[in-house]
Every structure is written in C-alpha cells, then in structure tokens.
N, C-alpha and C positions, 0 to 999 in steps of 0.2 A: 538596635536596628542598624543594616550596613545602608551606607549613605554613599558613599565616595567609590568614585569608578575604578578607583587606583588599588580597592582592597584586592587581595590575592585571590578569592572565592570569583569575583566578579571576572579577572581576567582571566581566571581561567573557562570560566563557562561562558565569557564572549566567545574562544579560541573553536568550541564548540560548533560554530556557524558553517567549520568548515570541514568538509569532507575529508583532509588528512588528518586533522586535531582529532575528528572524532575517533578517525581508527586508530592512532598513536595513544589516546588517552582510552581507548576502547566502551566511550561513552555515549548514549546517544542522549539527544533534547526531547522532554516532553511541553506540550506549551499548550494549556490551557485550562479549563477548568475538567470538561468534559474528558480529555484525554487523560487527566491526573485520575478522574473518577472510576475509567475503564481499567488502566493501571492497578486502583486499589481493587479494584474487584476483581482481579482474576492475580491478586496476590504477588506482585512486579516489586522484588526489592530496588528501594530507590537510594539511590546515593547520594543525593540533596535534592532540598525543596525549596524556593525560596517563593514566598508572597508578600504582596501589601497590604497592610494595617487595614485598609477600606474591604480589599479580600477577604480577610480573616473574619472580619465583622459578618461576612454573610454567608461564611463558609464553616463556620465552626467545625463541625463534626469531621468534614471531610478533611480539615485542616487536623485532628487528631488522629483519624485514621492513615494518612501520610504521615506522621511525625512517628506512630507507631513503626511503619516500613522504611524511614529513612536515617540514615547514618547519620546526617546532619539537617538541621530545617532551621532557617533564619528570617525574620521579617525585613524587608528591603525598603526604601523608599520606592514611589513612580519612576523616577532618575533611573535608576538602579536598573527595575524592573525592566524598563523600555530595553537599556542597552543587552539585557542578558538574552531577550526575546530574539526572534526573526520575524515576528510582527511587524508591523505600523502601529496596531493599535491593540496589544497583549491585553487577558482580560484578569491581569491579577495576580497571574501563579505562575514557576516555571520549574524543574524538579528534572535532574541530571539520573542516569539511570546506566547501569554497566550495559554497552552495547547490545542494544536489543535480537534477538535471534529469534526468527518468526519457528511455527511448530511444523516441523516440516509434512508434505504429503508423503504417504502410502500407499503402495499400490498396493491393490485396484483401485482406480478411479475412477466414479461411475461422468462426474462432469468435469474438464479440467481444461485450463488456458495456461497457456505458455507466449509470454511476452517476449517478442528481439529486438534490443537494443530502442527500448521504450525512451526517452529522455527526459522530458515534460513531467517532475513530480508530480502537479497537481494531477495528470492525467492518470499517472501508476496509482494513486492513493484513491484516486476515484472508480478507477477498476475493482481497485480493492474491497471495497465499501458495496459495490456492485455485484461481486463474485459472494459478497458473504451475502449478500440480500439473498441472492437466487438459490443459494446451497450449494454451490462452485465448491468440490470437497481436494482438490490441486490448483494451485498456483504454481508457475515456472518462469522466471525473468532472468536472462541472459547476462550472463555480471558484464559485458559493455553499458548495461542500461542504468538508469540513475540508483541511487545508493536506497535501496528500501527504508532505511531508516533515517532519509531525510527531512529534516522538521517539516516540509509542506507536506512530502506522501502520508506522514504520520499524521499531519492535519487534519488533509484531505480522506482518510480513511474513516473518520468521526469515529473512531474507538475500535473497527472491527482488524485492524489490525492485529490485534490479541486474537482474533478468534478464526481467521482465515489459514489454513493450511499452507503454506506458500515455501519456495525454494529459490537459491540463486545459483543459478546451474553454470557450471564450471562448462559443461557441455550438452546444448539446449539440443541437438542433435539426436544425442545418445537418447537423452529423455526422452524425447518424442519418438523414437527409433522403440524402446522399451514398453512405453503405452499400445505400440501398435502390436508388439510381439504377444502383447496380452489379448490381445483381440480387440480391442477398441478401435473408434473410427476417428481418423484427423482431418479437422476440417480444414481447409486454408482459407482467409478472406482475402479477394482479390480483385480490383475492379475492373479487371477481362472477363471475369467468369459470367457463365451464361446461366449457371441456376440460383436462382434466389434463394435465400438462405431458409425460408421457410420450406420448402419440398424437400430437407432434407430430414432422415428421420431422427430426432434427437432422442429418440427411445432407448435407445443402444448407447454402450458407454461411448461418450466422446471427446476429444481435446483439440478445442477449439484456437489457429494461430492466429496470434496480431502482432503488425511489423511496426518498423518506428513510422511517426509522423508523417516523415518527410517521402522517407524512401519504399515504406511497407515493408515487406518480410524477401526475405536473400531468395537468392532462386535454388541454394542446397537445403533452404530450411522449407520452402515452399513444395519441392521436389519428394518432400515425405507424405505430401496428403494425399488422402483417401482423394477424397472430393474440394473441389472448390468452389467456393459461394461467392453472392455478392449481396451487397444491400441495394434496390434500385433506388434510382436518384430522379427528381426532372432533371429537364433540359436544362443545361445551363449551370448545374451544381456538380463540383467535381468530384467533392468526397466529405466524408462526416468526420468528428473528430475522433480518435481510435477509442476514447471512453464511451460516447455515444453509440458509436457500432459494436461497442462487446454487448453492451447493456440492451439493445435491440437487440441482436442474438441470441444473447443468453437467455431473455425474460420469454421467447420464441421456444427454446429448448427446456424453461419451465411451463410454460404451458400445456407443451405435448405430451409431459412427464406425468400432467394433474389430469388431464382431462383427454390426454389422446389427441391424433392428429387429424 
C-alpha cells in the first residue's frame, strides 16, 4: 500500500491537476467509480489505477477488470487517495489514462453543436452528457475553450464522454462554414433574436451554436447562421445558463424528430 505523499507515483499524478502536466505527460485523470466503469467497458487502456482497501472491498470485479487494462494498479491509503483526486470528497478510485482523444464527428451530421470559447467545465461536460442523451451525432468546441479532458468535464459527462462524437476545432469557422456546404441549416442562439427556438424546423439536418458564458458567440462565428433563435425569458431574467439553453434546444429538436412539429 502506497502511503506517503512524497512516493514518485503520487507526485506525479498530483502534477496531473494541471492542464500543462497533462499535455507534457500526454495523460488525462479519470476520478471515480462510474467513470472507471465506462472506461472499462468501451475497452480504455489505463495506465494506472490506484484505490483504497475500503474501495476494493466493494469493488471487486470492477477492480479486476482494471488491473486487467492497467499497466500499473496500486492500493493507496485515503491520504493518498484525497491528494491524487480534484475531488473534495473522491469516492475511492483514480486511474491515469494516455490522453484521452474523443471519437471524432463525420460528416454528415444530421444533429450537431459547436461550442466558442466555452470556459466553465462543469458546463462543457454537461453539454456533453446532454448531446449524448438526445443523439447529438457532432460535437465542435473551439480549442480557446476549456481542455475536453478536464477532470470536472470528464465528471460532469457521467460516462458519455466515451460515446459522444466530439472535436476540438483548430478552425470552428471552417467547420460550421463545411456543415453548411453540405446542406444543413446553422442555428445561432442569440438573445436579440426574435424567433423562438421552437418555430424552427429541426427536421432537417442541423448545427446548433452556443457562445461563451459571458460574451455568447463572436459576431464572424454568429454571421454564418441560417437563422437565429432565442429562448423567451420573463421579465426581469436575463439569460439561462449555456448547458440549460442547449438542453431546451436540443430535447425541442428531439421532439420534432419523434413526433413532428
């Protein structure tokens, strides 16, 4: 059992936490039970595992099926465990993995979103999670936006990171400029627009944009949509938060897909 902060295993998967370590060491974090579990099931060679003794007691199998995928697998104390996490409160397991590389999209895409300069992991990872719920078959996220393989987006995805088509587009532009050459329609979300995002027809392929937080979507990337939407608001509410308004959008454009408009 490694115990002590000071072992070489530990500091290096503290170093982990940060977005140069990971790309220098080209490793990303997985932290949990759930995300260890989506890992083993779509076959994710892992490059260490580490858990604790109380873990393993109630993990068994799952704990063999990782040590089968992992280079290395060590039992840790809590001590240990806390520091290698980006938790508060890790539920036991944490398991180092060569730099994740989502599966990228293919054109045609019949549903697709393209994220600009998103920043907020919890919000990219819940997108994510949101896109795979509905059958979102493209993802697109702007490489100024936060690092896809950030332990909270990877959190915040609860597993469907493995299974969401997704890209980090050197040039979000080009992409959305490519979706349209194919025929497809680009929505922009915007809160001047004057149609609601329901009257539009989601029958037809389409790739839906959402801008950062703070600022929304640039006015060259907003200047390629078909149409522009908005979600209404009452009085007095300014705007929703960009995970909430994909996820009323999108569950909108699965509706009209099942059941028509």
């Amino acid at each position: 059992m490694i115990t002590s902060l000071q072992n070489p295993l530990v500091k290096q998967m503290r170093k982990l936490h940060r977005p140069k370590e990971r790309l220098q060491q080209h490793l990303s974090l997985l932290e949990g039970t759930h995300l260890l579990e989506e890992a083993c099931a779509v076959n994710i060679p892992l490059t260490t595992v580490c858990c604790t003794s109380d873990w393993l007691e109630e993990h068994t199998q799952l704990w063999e099926r990782a040590t089968q995928q992992a280079g290395r697998a060590e039992i840790v104390s809590p001590e240990v465990l806390q520091a290698i996490a980006t938790t508060v409160q890790p539920d036991g397991v944490v398991a180092s993995v060569a730099r994740l590389m989502p599966r990228s999209p293919t054109f045609p895409v019949t549903l697709g979103v393209a994220l600009e300069t998103i920043q907020d992991p919890g919000n990219v990872g819940t997108l994510i999670r949101t896109a795979a719920a509905v059958g979102v078959d493209g993802l697109w996220i702007s490489a100024d936006s936060v690092d896809l393989d950030h332990p909270k987006v990877l959190r915040a995805t609860a597993g469907q990171w493995f299974r969401l088509p997704m890209a980090v587009s050197a040039d979000l532009k080009q992409d959305v400029t490519s979706f349209k050459q194919l025929g497809g329609q680009v929505i922009a979300t915007l809160p001047f627009a004057q149609t609601p995002y329901w009257e539009i027809d989601w029958q037809q392929p389409s790739l839906i944009l959402l801008g950062n937080e703070g600022a929304g979507l640039t006015t060259e990337l907003a200047a390629l949509a078909d149409v522009n939407v908005t979600i209404p608001l009452m009085a007095g509410v300014e705007s929703l938060n960009v995970a909430i308004a994909a996820a009323v959008i999108l569950y909108e454009a699965r509706r009209q897909r099942e059941v028509g408009v």
